[in-house]
PyMOL Python script that loads the backbone (N, CA, C, O; Angstrom):
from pymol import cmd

cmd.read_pdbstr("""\
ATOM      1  N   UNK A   1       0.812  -1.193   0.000  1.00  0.00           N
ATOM      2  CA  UNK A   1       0.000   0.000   0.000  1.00  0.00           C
ATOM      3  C   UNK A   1       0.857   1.260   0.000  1.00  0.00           C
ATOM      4  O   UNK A   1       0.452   2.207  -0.674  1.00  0.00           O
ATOM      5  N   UNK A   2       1.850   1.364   0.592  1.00  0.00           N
ATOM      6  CA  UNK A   2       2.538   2.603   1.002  1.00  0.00           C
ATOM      7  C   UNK A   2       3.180   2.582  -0.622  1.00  0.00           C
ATOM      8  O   UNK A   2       2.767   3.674  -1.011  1.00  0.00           O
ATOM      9  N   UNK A   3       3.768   2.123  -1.526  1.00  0.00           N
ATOM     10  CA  UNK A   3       4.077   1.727  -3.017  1.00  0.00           C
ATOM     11  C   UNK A   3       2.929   2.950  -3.737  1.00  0.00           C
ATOM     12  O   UNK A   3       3.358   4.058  -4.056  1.00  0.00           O
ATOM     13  N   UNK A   4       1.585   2.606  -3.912  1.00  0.00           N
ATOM     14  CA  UNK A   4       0.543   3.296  -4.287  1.00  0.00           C
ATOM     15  C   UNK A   4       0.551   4.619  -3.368  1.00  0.00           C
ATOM     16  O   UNK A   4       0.016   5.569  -3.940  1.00  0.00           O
ATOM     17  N   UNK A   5       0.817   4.774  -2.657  1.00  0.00           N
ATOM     18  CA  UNK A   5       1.045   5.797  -1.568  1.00  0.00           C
ATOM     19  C   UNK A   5       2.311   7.281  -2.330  1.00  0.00           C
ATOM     20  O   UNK A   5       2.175   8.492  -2.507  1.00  0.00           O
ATOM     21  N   UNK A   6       3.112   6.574  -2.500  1.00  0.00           N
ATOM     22  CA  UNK A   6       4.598   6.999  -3.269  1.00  0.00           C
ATOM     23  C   UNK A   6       4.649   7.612  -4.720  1.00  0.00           C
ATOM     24  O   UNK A   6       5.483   8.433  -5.103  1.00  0.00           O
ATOM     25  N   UNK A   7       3.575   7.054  -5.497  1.00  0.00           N
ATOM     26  CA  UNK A   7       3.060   6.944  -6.671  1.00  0.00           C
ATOM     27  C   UNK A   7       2.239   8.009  -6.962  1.00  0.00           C
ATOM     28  O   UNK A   7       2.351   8.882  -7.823  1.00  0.00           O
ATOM     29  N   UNK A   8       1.088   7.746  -5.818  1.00  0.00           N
ATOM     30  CA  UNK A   8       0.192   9.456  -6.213  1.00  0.00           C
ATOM     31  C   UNK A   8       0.654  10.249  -5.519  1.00  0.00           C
ATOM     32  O   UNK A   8       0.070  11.323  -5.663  1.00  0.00           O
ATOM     33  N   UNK A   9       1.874  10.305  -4.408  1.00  0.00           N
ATOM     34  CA  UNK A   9       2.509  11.365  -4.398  1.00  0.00           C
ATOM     35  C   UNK A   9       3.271  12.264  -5.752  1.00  0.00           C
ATOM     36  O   UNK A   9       3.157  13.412  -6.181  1.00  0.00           O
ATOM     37  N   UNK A  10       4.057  11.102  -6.122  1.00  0.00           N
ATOM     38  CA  UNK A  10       4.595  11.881  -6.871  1.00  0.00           C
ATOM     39  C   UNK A  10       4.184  12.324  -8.499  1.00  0.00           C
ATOM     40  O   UNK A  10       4.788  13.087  -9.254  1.00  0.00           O
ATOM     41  N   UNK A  11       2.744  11.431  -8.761  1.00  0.00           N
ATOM     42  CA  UNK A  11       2.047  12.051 -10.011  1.00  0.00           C
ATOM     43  C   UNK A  11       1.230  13.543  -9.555  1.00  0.00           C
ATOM     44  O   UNK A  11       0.989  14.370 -10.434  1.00  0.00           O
ATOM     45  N   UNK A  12       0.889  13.763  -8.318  1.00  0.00           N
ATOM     46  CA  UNK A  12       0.409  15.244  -7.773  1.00  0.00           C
ATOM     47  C   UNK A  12       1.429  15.891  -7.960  1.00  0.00           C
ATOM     48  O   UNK A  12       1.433  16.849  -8.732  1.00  0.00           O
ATOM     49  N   UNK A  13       2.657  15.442  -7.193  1.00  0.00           N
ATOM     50  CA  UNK A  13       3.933  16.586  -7.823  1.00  0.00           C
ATOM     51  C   UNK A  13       3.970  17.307  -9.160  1.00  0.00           C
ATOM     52  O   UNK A  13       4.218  18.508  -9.264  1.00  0.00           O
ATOM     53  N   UNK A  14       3.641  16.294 -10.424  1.00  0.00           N
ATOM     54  CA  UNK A  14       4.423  16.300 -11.358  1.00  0.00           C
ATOM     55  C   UNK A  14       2.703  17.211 -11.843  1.00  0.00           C
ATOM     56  O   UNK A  14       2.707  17.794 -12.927  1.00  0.00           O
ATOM     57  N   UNK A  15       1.896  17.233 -11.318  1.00  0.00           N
ATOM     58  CA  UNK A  15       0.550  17.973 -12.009  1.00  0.00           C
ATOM     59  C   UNK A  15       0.324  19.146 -11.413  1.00  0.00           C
ATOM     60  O   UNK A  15      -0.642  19.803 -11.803  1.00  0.00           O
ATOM     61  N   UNK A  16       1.030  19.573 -10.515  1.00  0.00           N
ATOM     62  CA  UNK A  16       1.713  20.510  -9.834  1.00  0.00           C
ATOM     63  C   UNK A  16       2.239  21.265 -10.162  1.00  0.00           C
ATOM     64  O   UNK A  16       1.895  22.441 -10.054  1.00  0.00           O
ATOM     65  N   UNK A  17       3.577  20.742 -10.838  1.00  0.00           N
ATOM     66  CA  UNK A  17       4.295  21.631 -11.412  1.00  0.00           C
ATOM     67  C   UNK A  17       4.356  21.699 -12.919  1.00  0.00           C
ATOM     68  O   UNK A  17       5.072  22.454 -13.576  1.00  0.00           O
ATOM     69  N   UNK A  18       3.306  20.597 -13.474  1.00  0.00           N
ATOM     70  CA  UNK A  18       3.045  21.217 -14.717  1.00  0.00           C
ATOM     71  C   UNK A  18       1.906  22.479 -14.587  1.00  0.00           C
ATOM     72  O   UNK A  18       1.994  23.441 -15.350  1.00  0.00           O
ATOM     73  N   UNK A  19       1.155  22.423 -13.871  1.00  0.00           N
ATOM     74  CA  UNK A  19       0.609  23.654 -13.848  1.00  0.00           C
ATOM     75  C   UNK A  19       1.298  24.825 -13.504  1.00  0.00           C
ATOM     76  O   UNK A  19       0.962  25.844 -14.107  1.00  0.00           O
ATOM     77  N   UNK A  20       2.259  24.909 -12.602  1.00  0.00           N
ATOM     78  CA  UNK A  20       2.999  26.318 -12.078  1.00  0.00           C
ATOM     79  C   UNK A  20       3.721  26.500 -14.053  1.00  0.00           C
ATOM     80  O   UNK A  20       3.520  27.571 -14.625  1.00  0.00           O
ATOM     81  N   UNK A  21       4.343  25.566 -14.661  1.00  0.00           N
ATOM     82  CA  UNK A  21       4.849  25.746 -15.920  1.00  0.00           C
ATOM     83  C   UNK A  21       3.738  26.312 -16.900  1.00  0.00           C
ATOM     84  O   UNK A  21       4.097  27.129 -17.748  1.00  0.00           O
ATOM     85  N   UNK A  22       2.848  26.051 -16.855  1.00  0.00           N
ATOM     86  CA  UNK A  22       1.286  26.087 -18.018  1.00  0.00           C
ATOM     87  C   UNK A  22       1.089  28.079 -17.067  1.00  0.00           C
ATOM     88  O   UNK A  22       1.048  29.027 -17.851  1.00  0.00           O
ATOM     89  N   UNK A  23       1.027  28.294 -16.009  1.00  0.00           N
ATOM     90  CA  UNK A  23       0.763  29.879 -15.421  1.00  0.00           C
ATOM     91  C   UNK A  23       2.093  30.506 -16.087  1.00  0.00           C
ATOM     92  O   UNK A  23       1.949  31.548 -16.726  1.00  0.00           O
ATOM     93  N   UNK A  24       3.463  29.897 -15.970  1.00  0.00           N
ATOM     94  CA  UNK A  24       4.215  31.522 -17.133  1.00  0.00           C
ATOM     95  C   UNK A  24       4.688  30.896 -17.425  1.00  0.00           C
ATOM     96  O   UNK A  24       5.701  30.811 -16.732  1.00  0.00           O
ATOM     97  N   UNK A  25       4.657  29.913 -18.484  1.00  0.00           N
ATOM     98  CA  UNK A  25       4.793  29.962 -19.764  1.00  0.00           C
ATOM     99  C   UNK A  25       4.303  31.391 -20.767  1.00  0.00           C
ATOM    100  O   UNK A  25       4.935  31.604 -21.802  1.00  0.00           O
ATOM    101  N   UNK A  26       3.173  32.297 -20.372  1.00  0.00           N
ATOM    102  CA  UNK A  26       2.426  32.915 -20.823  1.00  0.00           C
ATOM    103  C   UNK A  26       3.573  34.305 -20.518  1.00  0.00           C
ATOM    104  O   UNK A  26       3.612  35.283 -21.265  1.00  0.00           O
ATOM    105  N   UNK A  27       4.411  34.153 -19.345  1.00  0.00           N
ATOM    106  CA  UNK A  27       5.481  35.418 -18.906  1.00  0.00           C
ATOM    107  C   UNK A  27       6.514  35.148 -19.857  1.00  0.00           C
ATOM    108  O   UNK A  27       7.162  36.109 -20.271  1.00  0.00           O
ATOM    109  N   UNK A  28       6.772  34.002 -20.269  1.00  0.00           N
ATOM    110  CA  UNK A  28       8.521  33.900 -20.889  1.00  0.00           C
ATOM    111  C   UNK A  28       8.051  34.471 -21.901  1.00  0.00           C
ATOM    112  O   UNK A  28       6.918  34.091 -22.194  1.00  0.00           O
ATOM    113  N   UNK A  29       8.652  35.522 -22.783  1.00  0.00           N
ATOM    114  CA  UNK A  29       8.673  36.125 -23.724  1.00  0.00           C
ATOM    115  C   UNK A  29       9.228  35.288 -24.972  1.00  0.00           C
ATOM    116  O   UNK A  29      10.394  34.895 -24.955  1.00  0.00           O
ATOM    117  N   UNK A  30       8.245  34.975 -26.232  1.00  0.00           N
ATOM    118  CA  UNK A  30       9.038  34.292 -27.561  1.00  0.00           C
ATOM    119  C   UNK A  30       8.072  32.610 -27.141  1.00  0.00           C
ATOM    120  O   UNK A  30       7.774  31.799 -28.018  1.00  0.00           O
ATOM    121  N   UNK A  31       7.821  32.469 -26.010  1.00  0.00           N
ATOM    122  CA  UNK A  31       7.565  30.695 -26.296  1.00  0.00           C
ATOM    123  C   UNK A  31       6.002  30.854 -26.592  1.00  0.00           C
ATOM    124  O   UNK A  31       5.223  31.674 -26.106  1.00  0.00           O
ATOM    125  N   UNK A  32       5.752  29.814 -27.553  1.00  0.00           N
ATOM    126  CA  UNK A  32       4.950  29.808 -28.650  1.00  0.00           C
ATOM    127  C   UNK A  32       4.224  30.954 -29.610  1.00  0.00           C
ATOM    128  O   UNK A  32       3.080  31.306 -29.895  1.00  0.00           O
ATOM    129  N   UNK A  33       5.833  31.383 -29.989  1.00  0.00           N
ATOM    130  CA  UNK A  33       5.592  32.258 -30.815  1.00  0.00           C
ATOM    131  C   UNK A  33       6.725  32.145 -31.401  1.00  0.00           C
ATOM    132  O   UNK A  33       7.382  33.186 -31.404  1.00  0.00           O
ATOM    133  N   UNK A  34       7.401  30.861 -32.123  1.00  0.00           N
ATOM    134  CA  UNK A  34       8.705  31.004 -32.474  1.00  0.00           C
ATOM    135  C   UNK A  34       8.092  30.580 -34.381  1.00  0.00           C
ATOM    136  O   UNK A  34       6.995  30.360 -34.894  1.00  0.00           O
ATOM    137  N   UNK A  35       9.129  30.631 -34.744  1.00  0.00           N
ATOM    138  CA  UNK A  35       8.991  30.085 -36.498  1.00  0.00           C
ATOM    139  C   UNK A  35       8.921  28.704 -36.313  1.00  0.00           C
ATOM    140  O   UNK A  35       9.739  27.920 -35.833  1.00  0.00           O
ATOM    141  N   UNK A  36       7.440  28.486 -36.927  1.00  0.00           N
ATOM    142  CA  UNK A  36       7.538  26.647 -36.941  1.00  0.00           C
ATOM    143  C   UNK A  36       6.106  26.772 -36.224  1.00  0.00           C
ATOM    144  O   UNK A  36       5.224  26.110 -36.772  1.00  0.00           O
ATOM    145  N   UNK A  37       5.811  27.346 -35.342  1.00  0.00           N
ATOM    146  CA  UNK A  37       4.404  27.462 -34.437  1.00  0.00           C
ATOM    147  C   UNK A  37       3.071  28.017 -35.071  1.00  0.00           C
ATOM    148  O   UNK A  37       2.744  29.193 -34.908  1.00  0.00           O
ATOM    149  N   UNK A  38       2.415  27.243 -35.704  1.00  0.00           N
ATOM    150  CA  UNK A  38       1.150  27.219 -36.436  1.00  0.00           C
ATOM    151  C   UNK A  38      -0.022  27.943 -35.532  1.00  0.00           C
ATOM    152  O   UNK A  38      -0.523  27.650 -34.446  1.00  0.00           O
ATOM    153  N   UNK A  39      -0.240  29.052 -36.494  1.00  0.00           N
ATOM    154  CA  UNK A  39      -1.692  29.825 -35.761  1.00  0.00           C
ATOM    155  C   UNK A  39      -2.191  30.172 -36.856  1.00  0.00           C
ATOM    156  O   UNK A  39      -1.520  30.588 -37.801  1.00  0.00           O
ATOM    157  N   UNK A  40      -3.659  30.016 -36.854  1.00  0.00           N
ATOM    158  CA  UNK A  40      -4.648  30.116 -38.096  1.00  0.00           C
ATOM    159  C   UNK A  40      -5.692  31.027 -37.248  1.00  0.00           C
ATOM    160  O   UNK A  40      -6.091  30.569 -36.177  1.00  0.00           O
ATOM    161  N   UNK A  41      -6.119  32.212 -37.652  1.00  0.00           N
ATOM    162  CA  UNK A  41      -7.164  32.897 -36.751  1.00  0.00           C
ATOM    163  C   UNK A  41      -8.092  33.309 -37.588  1.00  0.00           C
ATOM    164  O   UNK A  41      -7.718  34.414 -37.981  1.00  0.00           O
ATOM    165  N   UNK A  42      -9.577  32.899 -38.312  1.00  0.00           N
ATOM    166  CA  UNK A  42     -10.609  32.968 -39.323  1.00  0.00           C
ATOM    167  C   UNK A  42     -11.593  33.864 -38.160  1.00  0.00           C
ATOM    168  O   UNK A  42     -11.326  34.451 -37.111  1.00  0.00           O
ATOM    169  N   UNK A  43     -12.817  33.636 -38.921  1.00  0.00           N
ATOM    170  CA  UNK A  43     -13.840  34.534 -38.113  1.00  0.00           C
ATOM    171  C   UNK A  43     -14.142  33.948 -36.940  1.00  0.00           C
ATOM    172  O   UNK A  43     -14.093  34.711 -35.975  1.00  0.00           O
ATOM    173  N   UNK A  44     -14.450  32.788 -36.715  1.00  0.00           N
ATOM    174  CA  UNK A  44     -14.937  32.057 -35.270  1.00  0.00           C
ATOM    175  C   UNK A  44     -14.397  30.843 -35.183  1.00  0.00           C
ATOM    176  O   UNK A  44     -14.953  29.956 -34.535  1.00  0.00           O
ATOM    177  N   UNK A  45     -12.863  30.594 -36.039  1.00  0.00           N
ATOM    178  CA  UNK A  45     -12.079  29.219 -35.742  1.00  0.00           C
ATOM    179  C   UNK A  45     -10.658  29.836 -35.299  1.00  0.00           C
ATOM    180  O   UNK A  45     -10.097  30.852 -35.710  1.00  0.00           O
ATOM    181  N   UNK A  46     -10.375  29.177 -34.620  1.00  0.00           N
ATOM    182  CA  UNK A  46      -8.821  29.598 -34.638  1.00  0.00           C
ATOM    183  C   UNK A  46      -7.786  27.810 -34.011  1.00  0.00           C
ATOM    184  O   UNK A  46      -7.921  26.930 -33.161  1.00  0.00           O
ATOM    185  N   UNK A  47      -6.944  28.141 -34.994  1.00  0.00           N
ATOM    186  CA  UNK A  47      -6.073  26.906 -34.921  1.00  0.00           C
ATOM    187  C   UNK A  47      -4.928  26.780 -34.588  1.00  0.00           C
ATOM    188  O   UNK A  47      -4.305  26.984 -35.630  1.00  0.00           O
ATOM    189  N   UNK A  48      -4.223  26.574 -33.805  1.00  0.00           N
ATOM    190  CA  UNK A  48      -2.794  26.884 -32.942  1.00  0.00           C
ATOM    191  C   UNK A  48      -2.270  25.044 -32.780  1.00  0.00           C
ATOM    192  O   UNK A  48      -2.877  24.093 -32.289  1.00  0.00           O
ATOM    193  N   UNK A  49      -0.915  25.134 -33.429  1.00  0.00           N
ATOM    194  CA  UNK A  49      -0.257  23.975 -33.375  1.00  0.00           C
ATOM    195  C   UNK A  49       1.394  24.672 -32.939  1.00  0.00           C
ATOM    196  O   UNK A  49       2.056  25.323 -33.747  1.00  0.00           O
ATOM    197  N   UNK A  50       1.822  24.387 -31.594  1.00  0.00           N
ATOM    198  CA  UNK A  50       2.954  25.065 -31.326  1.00  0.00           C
ATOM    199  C   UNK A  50       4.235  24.216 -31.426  1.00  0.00           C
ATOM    200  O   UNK A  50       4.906  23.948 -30.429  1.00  0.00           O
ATOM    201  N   UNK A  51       4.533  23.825 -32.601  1.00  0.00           N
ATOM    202  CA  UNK A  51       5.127  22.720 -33.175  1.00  0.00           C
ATOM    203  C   UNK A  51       6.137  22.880 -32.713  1.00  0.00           C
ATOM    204  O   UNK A  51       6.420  22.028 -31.870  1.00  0.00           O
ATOM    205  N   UNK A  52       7.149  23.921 -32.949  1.00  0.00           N
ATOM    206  CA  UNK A  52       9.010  24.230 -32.833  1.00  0.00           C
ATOM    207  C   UNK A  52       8.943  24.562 -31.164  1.00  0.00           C
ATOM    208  O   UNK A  52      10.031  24.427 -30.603  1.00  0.00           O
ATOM    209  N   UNK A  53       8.017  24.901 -30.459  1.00  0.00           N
ATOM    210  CA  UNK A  53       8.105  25.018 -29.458  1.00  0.00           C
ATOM    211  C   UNK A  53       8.178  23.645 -28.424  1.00  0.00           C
ATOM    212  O   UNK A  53       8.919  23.339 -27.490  1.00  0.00           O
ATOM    213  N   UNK A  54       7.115  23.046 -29.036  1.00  0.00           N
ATOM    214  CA  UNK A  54       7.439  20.877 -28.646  1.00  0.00           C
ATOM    215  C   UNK A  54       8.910  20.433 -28.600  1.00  0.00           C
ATOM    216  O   UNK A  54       9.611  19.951 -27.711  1.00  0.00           O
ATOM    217  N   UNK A  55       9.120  20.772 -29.880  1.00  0.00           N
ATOM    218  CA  UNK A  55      10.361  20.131 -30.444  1.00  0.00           C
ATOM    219  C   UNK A  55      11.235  20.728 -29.427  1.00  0.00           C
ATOM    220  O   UNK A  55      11.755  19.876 -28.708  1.00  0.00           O
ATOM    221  N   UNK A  56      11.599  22.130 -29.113  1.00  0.00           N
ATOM    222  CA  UNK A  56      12.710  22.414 -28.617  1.00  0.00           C
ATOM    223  C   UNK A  56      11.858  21.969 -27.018  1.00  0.00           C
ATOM    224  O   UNK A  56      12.820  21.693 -26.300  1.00  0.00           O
ATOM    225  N   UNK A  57      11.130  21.859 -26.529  1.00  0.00           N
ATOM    226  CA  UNK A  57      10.653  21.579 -25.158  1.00  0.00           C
ATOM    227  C   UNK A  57      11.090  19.703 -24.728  1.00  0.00           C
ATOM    228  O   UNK A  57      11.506  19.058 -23.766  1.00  0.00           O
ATOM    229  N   UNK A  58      10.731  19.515 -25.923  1.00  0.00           N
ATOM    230  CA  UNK A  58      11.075  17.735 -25.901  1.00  0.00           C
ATOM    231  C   UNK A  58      12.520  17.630 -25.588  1.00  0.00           C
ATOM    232  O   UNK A  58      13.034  17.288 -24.523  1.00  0.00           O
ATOM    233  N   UNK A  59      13.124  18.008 -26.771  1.00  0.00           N
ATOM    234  CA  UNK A  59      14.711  18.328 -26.522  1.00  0.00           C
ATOM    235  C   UNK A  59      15.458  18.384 -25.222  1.00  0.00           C
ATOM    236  O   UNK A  59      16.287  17.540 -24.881  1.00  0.00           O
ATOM    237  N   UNK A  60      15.084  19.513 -24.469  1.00  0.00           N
ATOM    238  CA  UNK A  60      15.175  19.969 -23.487  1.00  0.00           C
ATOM    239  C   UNK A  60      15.379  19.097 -22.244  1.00  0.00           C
ATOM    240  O   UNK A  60      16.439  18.905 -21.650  1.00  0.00           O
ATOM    241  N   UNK A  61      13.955  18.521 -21.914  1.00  0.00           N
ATOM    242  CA  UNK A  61      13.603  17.799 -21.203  1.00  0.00           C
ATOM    243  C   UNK A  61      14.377  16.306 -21.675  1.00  0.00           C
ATOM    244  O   UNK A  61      14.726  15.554 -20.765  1.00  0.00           O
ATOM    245  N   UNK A  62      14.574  15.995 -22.774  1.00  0.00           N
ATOM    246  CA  UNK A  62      15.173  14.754 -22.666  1.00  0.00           C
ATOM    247  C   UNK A  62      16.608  14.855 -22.604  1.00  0.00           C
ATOM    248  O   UNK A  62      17.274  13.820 -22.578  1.00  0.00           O
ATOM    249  N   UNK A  63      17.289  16.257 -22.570  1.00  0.00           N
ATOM    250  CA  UNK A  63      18.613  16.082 -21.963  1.00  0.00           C
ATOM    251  C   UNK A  63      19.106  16.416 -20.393  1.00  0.00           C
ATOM    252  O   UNK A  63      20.219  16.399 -19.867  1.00  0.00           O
ATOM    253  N   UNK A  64      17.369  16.821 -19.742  1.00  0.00           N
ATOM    254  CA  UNK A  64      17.696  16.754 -18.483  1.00  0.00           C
ATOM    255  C   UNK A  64      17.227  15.125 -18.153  1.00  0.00           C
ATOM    256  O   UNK A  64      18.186  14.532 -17.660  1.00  0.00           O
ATOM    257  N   UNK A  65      16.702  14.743 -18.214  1.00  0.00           N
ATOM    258  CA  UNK A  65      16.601  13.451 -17.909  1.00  0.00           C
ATOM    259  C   UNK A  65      17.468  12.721 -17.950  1.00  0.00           C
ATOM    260  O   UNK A  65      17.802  11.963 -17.039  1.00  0.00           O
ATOM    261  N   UNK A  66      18.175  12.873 -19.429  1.00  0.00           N
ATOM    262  CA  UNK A  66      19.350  11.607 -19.560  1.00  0.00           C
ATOM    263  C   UNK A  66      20.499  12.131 -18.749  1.00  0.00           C
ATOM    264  O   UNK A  66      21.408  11.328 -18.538  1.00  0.00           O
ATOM    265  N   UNK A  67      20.646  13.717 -18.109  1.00  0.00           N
ATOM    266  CA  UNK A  67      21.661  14.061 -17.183  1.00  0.00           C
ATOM    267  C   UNK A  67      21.374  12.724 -15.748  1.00  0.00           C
ATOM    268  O   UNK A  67      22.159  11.823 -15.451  1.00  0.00           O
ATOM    269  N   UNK A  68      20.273  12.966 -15.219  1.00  0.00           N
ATOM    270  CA  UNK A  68      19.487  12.710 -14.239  1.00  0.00           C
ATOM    271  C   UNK A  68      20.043  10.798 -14.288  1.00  0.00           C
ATOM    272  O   UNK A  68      20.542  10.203 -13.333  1.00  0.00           O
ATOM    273  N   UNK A  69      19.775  10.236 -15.587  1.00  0.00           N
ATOM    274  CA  UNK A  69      19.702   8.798 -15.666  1.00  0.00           C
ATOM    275  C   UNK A  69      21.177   8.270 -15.685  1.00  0.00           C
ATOM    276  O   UNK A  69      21.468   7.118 -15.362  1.00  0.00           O
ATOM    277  N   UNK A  70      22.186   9.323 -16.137  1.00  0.00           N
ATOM    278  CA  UNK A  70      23.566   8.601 -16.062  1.00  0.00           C
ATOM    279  C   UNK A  70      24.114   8.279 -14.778  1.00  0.00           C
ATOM    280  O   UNK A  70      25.200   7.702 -14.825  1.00  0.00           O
ATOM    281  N   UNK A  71      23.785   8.435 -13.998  1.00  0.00           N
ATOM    282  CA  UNK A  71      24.313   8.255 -12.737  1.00  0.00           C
ATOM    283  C   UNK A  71      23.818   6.412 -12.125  1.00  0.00           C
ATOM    284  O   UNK A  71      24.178   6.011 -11.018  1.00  0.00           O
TER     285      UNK A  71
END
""", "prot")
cmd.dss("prot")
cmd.show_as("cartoon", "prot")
cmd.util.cbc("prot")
cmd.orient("prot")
């Protein structure tokens, strides 16, 4: 039990601080708004694909991880 205990601790963490990331993201100046980031704005559709911003976010994150995993 304490296993399951450990587990939704640390998936609350991680929904946690994806939210504190999702509140300024909106402050960092340039992110999703780089070349590569798809926005379509018509009369009552609008379409946003923040593609180059993934890519370099994926990036990112998978070279802190693999810092994190060499050990």
């Amino acid at each position: 039990m304490t296993d399951l205990a450990k587990i939704l601790i640390v998936v609350g963490a991680m929904i946690i601080s994806m939210g504190l990331v999702l509140l300024l993201v909106g402050k960092i100046p340039g992110v999703g708004k780089l070349p590569g980031d798809f926005f379509v704005k018509k009369d009552n559709f609008i379409f946003y694909v923040p593609l180059t911003t993934c890519i370099i976010l994926s990036l990112l994150l998978s070279f802190i991880l693999w810092i994190f995993n060499r050990r």
